[in-house]
C-alpha positions in Angstrom: -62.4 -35.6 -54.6 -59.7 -36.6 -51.8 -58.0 -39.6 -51.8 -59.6 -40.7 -48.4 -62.9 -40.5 -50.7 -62.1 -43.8 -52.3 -61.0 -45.5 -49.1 -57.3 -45.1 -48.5 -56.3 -44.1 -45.1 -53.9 -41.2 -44.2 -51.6 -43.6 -42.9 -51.6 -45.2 -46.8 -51.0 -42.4 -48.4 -48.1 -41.3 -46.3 -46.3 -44.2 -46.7 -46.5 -44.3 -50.5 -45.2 -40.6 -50.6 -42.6 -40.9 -48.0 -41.2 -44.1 -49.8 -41.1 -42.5 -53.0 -39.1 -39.6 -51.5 -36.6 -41.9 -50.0 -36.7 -44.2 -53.2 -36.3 -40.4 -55.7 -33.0 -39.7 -53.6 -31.5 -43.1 -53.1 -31.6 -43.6 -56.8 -30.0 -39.9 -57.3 -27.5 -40.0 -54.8 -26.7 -43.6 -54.6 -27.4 -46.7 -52.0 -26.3 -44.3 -49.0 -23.4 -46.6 -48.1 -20.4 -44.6 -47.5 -17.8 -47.1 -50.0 -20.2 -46.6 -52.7 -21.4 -43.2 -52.5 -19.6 -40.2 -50.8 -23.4 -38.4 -50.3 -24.8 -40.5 -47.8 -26.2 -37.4 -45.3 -29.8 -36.5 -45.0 -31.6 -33.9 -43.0 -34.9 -33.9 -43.6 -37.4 -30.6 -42.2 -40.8 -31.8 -41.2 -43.4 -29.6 -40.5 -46.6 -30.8 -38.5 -48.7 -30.7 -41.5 -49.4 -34.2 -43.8 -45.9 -33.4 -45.6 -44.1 -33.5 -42.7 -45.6 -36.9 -42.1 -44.5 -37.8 -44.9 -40.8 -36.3 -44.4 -40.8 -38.5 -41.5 -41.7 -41.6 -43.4 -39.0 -40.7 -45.6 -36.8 -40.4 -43.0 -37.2 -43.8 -41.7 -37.0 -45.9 -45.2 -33.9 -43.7 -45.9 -32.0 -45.3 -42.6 -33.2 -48.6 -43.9 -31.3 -47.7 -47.4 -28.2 -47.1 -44.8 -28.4 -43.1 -45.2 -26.7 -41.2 -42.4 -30.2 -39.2 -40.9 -31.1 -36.5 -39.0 -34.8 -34.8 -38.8 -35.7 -31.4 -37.8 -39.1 -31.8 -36.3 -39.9 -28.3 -34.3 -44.0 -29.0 -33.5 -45.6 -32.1 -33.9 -48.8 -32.2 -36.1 -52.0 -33.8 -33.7 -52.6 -36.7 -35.4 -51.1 -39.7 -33.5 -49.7 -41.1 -36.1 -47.1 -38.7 -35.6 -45.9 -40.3 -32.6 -45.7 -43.7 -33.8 -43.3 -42.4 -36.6 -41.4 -40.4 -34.3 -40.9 -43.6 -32.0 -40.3 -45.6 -35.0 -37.3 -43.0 -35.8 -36.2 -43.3 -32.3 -36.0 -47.1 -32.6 -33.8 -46.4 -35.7 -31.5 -44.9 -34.1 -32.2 -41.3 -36.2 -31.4 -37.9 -34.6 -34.2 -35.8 -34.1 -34.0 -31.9 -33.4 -37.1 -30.5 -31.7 
């Protein structure tokens, strides 16, 4: 059975997975602050599936952890979630290639 089966929404689940991303590499390569670690770039490839939804959300907490980050993002999946992340990214102040 899916997740969505017992009642969590796509939107849920992308945002535990994408903040376990970010929280896997900050605690690998540091707080992303440039005086405390010297790895503190990120480019993250999102495709227009659910992962790449997640990639995005990933994208976003890891800017919040003060990671430098850029996102290649070539098509954008048809849920409109998608937008709202992009815009949220955009807000953030994170490059994004199309």
């Amino acid at each position: 059975m899916s997740p969505t089966h017992y009642g969590y929404k796509l939107e849920q689940l992308m945002e535990l997975a994408g903040l376990a991303v970010a929280q896997s590499i900050q605690a690998y390569y540091g707080s992303g602050n440039p005086s405390k670690s010297k790895k503190n770039k990120v480019v993250i490839c999102c495709g227009p599936g659910n992962n790449g939804g997640d990639g995005l959300v990933a994208a976003r907490h890891l800017k919040l952890f003060g990671f430098d980050v850029g996102v290649v993002y070539p098509k954008q999946g048809a849920n409109p979630f998608y937008a709202d992340l992009i815009r949220q990214l955009e807000g953030f102040g994170v490059e994004i290639d199309r």
